[in-house]
C-alpha positions in Angstrom: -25.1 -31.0 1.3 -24.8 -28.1 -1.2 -26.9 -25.2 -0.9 -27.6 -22.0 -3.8 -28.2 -18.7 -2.3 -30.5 -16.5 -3.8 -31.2 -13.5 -2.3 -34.5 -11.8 -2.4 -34.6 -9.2 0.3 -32.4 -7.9 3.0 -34.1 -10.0 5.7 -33.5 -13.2 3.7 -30.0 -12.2 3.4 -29.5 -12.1 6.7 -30.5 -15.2 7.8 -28.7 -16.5 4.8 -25.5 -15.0 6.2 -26.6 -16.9 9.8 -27.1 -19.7 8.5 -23.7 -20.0 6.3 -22.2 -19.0 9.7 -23.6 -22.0 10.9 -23.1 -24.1 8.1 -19.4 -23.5 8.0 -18.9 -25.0 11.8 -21.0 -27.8 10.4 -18.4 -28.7 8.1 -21.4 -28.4 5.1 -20.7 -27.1 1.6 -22.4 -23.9 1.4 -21.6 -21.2 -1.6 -23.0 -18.2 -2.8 -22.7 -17.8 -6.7 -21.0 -15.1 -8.5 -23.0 -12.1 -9.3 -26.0 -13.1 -7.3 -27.8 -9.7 -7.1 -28.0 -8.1 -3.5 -30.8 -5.6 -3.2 -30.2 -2.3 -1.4 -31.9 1.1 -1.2 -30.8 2.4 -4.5 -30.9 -1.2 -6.8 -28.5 -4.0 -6.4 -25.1 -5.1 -5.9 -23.0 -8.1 -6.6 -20.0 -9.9 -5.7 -17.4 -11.7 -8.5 -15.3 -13.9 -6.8 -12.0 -15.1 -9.1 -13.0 -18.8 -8.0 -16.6 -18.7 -9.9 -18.1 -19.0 -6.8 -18.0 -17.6 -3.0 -16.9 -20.2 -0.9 -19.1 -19.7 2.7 -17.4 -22.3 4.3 -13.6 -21.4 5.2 -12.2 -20.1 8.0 -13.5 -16.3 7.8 -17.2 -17.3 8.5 -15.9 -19.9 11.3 -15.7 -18.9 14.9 -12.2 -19.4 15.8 -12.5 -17.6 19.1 -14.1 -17.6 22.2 -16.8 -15.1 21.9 -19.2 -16.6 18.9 -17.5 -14.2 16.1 -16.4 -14.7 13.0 -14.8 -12.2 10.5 -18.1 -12.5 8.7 -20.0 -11.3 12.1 -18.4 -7.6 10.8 -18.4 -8.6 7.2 -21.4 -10.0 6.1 -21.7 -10.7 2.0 -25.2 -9.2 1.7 -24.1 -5.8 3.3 -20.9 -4.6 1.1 -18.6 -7.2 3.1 -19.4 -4.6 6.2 -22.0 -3.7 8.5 -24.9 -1.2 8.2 -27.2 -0.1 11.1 -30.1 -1.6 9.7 -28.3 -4.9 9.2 -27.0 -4.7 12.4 -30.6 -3.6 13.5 -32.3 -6.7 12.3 -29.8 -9.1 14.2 -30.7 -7.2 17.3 -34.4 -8.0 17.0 -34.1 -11.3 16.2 -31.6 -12.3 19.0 -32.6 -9.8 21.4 -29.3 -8.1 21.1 -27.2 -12.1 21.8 -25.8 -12.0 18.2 -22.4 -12.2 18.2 -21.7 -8.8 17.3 -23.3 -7.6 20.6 -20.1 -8.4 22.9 -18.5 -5.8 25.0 -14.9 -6.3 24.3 -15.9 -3.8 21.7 -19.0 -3.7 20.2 -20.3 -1.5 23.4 -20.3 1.9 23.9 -18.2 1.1 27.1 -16.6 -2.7 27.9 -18.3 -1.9 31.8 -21.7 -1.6 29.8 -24.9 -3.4 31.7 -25.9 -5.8 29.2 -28.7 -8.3 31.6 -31.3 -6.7 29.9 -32.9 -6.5 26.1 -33.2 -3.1 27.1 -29.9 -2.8 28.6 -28.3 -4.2 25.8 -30.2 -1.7 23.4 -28.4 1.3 25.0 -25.2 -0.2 25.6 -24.8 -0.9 21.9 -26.3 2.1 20.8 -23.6 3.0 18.4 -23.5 -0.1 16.9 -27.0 0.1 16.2 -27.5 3.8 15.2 -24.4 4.1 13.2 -22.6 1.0 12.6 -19.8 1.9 14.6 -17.1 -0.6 16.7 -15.9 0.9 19.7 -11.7 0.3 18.9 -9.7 1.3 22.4 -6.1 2.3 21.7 -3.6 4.1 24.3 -1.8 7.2 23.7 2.1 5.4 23.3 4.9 5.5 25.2 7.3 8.5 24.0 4.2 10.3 22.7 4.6 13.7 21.4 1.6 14.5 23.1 -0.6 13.8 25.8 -4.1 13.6 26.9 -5.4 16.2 29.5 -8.9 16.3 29.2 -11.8 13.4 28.3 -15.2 13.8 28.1 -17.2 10.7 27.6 -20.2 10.6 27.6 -19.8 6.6 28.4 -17.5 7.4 31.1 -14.7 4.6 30.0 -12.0 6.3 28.2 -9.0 7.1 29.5 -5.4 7.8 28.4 -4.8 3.8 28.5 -8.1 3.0 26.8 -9.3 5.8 24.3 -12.4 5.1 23.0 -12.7 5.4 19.1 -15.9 4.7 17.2 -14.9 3.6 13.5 -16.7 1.7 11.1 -15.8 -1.9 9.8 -14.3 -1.4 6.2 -15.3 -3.6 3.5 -13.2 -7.1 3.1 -13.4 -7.1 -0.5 -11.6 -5.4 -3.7 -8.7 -5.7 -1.2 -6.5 -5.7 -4.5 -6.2 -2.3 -4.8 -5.6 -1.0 -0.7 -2.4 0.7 0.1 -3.2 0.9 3.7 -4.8 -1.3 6.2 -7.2 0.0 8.6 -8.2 3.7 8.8 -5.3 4.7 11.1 -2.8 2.1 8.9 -2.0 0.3 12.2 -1.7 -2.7 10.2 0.4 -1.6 7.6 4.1 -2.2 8.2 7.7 -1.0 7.2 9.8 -3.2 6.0 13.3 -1.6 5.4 14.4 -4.5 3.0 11.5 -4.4 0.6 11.6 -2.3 -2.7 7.6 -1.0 -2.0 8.9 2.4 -1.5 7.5 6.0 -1.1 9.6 7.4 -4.7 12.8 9.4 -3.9 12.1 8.1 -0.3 13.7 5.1 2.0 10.1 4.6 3.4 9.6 1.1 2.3 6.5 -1.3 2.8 6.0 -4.9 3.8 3.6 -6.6 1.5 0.1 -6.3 1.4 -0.5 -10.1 1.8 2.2 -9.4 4.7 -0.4 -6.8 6.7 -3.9 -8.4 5.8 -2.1 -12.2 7.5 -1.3 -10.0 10.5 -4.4 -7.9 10.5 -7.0 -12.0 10.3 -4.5 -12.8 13.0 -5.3 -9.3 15.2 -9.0 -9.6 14.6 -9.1 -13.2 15.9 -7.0 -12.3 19.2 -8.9 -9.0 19.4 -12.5 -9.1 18.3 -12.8 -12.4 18.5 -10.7 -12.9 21.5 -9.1 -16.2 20.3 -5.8 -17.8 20.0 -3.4 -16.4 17.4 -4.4 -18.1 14.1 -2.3 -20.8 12.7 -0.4 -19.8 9.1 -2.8 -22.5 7.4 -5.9 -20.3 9.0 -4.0 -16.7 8.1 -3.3 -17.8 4.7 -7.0 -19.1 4.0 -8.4 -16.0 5.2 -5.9 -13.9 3.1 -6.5 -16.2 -0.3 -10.6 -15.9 0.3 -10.3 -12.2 1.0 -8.2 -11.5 -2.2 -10.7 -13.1 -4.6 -13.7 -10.8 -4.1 -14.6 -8.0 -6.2 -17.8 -6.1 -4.9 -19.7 -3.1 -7.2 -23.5 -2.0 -8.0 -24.5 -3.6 -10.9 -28.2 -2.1 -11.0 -29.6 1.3 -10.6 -33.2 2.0 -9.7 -32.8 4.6 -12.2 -29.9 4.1 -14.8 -30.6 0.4 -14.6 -28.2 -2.3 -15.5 -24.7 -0.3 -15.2 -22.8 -2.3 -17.8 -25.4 -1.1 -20.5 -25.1 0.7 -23.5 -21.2 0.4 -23.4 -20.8 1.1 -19.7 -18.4 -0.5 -17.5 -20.3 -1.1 -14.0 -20.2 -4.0 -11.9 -17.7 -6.0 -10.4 -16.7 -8.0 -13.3 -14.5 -4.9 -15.1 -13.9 -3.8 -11.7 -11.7 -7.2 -10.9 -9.8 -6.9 -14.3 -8.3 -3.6 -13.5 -4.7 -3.3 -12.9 -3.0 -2.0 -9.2 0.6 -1.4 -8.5 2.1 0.3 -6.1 2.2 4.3 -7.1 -0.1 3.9 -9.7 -0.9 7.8 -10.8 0.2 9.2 -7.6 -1.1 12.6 -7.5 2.3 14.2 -6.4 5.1 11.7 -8.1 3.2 10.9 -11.3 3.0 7.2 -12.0 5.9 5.1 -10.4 6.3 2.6 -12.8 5.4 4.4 -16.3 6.5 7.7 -15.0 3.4 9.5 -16.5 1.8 12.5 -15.0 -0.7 12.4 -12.6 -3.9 11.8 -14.7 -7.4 13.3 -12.7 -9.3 11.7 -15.3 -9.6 8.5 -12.4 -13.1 7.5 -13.5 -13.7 6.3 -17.2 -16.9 3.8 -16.5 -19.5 5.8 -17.8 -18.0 7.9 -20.9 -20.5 6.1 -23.2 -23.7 7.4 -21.0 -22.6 11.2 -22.2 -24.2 10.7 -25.3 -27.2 8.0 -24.6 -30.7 9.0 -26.4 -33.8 7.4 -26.4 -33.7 4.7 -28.9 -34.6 1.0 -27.9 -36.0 -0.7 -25.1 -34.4 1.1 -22.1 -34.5 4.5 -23.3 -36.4 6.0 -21.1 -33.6 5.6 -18.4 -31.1 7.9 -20.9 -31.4 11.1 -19.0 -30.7 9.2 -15.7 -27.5 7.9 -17.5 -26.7 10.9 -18.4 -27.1 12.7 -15.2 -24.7 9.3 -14.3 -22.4 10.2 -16.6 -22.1 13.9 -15.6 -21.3 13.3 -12.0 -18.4 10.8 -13.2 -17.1 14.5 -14.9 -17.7 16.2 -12.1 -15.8 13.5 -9.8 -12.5 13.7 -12.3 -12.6 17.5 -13.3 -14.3 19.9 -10.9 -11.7 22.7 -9.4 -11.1 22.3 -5.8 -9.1 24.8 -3.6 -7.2 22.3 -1.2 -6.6 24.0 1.5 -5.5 23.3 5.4 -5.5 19.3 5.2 -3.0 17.8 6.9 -1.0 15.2 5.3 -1.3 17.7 2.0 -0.8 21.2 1.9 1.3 21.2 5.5 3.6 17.9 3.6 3.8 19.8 0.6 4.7 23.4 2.0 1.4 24.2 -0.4 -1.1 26.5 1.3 -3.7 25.9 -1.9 -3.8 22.9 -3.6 -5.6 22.6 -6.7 -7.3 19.6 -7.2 -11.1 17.5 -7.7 -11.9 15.0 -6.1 -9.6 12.6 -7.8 -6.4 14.3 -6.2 -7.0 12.4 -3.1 -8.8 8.8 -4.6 -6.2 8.4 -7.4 -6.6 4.5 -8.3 -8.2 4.1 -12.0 -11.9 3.4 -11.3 -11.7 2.2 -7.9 -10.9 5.2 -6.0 -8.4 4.4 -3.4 -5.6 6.5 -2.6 -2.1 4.7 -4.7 0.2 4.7 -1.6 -0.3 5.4 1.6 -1.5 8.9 2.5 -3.4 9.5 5.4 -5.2 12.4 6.0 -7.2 15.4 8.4 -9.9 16.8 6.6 -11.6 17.9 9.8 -14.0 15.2 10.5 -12.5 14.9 13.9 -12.4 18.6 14.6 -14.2 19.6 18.3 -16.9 21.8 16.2 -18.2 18.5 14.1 -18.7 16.5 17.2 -21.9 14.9 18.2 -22.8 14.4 21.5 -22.7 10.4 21.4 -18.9 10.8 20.8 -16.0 11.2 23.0 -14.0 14.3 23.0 -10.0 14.4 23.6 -8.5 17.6 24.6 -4.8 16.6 23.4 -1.5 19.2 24.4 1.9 18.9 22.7 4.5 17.6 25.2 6.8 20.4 24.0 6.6 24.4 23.7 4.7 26.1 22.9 2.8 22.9 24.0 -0.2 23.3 21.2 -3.5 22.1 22.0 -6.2 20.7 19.9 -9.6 19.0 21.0 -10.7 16.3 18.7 -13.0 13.0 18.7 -10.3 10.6 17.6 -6.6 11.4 17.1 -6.5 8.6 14.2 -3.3 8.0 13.0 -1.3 9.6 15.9 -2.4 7.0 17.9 -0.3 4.6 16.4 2.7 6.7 15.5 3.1 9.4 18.7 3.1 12.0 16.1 2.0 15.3 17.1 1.6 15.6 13.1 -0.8 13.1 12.7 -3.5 13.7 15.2 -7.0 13.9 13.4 -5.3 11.7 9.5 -6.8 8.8 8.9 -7.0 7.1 4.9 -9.3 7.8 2.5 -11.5 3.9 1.7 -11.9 2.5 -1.7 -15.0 3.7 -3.5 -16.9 0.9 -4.7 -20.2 -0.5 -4.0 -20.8 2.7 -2.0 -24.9 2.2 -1.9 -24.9 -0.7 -0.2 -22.7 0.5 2.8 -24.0 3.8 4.1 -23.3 5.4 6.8 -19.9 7.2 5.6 -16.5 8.7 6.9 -14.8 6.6 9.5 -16.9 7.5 12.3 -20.2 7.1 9.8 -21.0 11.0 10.7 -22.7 11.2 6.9 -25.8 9.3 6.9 -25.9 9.4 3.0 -23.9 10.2 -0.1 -25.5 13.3 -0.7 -24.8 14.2 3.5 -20.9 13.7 2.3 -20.8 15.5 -0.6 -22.6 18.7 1.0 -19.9 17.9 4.0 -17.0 18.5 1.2 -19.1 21.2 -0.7 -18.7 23.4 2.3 -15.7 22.3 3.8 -13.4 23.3 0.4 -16.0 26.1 -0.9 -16.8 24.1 -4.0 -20.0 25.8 -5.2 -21.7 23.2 -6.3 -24.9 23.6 -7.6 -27.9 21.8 -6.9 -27.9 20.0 -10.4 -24.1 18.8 -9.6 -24.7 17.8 -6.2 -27.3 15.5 -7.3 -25.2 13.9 -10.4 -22.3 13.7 -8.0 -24.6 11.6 -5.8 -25.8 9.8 -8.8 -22.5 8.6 -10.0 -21.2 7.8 -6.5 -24.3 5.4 -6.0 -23.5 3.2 -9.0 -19.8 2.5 -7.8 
């Protein structure tokens, strides 16, 4: 039986999204069609699949473990390819908290949680309701340059075995343009025999199709807890995964973001090029060997001079404002200093950069290689008291130590270095997804931009804050 979505409302979305779950296990044909608008706070977004249409049926929305997920349980069409809190929210009240999302492998606060009860269940998977946040549990490794000798959780699990790190889902669309997989690039391997290299380095990388196989195979075994995935399954997953394209395409106040010579939406988005290095912000561009360009955003150059003429003119000074936070994204002066990964790599105490210097991909936003990074989101004094906190002490003199809520990429490598880097995600279809940062500590757009307006001493005004937010929303 064939079946057109069109989506009206978020709560219709979501019981589309059930039911294509459903569907799929059923062996029916169920699609969504390209560009079918999604609504969210701030207009609509859309999806452009390479096919013509979204396939619901394949192995990412079928349960292929023993728990009731699916990849689409995390990454649901209607919600940026992620979660949100109020999506997650809504599945809670209608299941009474049985979705398959609610599992304690890791969607808890703790994997001991007391879940008999609705209301049980409502504080055990607080975090995943409040801030759409997974609980992943990673050990310090073996050989460690560091170790952990102090926890305080306020869900009384983690351990030096089993930390417990609160992330959010990242999208599973406009995969084209990743570098790294996962926020702490666990899933993104070295592979000594491929060309994929850091330039002037021998730090090569396996392929991307290479980490995203291995990364559908992981989620199955972990999140899912299945079997490993045959190649058939990993492939499929991969191939779907690689097709989608997700943007706004309308503004409740620019409106339609491919008007008046603007390039919005997912369509453009899906016909921009990647490569590995492309405008690295240190190297210049690997393959053309052109200087770093800041100018990364050129979607809404035409909206700098929009007037009032014709039917949708009274949406030009919105478009403008649109257009000015674009500017802003690509040219305002910031200091870079004391972020690890940069100015400690570089030997450069001041960096100066915008925005741009660290998302570097042409009109997507994604950093060109991989380049994980501290800004401080982890640091002791930004912690909330529904997070862990990890008092970490170098193993040698003059044994440093350094409290933090998630040690991100140093989990995976034992470097002392990389306690507190984790990437930097692709910026697209930002509106739909809030909240933001890994551990979703900025509830809004404008919370993130105020987070970097103070961390770096910007000075931003008001005015720019506002544009910045209005540009970022129409991504």
């Amino acid at each position: 039986m064939q079946r057109m979505f069109v989506h009206r409302h978020l709560v219709a979305a979501v019981a589309a999204v059930i039911a294509a779950g459903a569907a799929a296990q059923q062996g029916r044909d169920l699609f969504m069609p390209n560009m079918s608008p999604i609504p969210n706070a701030s207009g609509a977004s859309a999806t452009y699949s390479t096919l013509g249409k979204i396939d619901l049926t394949g192995p990412f929305f079928q349960s292929l473990g023993t728990n009731g997920r699916a990849c689409v349980s995390c990454h649901q069409p209607t919600i940026g390819w992620t979660i949100t809190p109020e999506n997650v929210r809504a599945r809670f009240e209608a299941t009474g908290g049985t979705d398959p999302i609610f599992r304690t492998n890791d969607g808890s606060n703790s994997p001991n949680a007391d879940v008999s009860t609705v209301d049980a269940r409502r504080n055990a998977y607080s975090m995943l309701l409040n801030k759409g946040l997974i609980r992943i549990g990673i050990g310090i490794p073996q050989n460690a340059e560091f170790e952990l000798v102090a926890v305080d959780d306020p869900y009384g699990h983690a351990s030096a075995a089993d930390l417990s790190l609160f992330r959010r889902p990242l999208p599973s669309t406009n995969l084209k343009f990743l570098s790294t997989v996962m926020w702490d690039g666990r899933e993104t391997f070295l592979d000594p025999a491929s060309t994929t290299c850091i330039l002037g380095t021998s730090k090569c990388f396996a392929t991307l199709h290479f980490d995203l196989s291995d990364q559908a195979n992981g989620a199955t075994t972990g999140h899912a807890q299945g079997q490993p995935l045959t190649t058939d399954q990993r492939e499929a997953i991969v191939d779907f995964e690689m097709t989608l394209f997700t943007a706004q395409i309308m503004d409740n106040e620019a409106g339609n973001l491919n008007a008046r010579h603007a390039f919005g939406g997912p369509e453009y988005l899906a016909s921009q090029d990647f490569y590995f290095g492309l405008n690295d912000v240190v190297s210049g561009d690997y393959k053309t060997g052109a200087p770093f360009n800041p100018t990364v955003f050129k979607l809404y150059d035409a909206w700098n001079y929009v007037d009032r003429s014709g039917h949708d003119g009274g949406r030009s000074e919105a478009r403008r404002a649109v257009a000015r936070g674009e500017t802003l994204f690509n040219s305002k002066p910031i200091r870079i200093t004391g972020v690890k990964g940069l100015n400690d790599d570089l030997n450069v105490p001041v960096f100066d950069g915008t925005c741009t210097t660290c998302h570097d991909t042409p009109n997507s936003g994604n950093h060109s290689i991989p380049a994980p990074l501290d800004i401080g989101l982890t640091d002791a004094s930004r912690r909330t008291p529904d997070l862990p906190l990890y008092t970490l002490r170098h193993t040698s003199a003059p044994f440093e130590m350094v409290q933090t809520t998630d040690p991100g990429r140093a989990l995976i490598t034992g470097k002392w270095k990389d306690v507190g880097r984790f990437k930097g995600p692709i910026l697209r279809d930002l509106a739909a997804r809030a909240p933001y940062f890994h551990n979703g500590s900025a509830a809004s757009l404008m919370d993130a931009v105020e987070f970097y307006n103070q961390r770096f001493s910007i000075g931003l005004t008001e005015q720019e804050e506002d544009d910045l937010v209005a540009f970022l929303l129409t991504l």
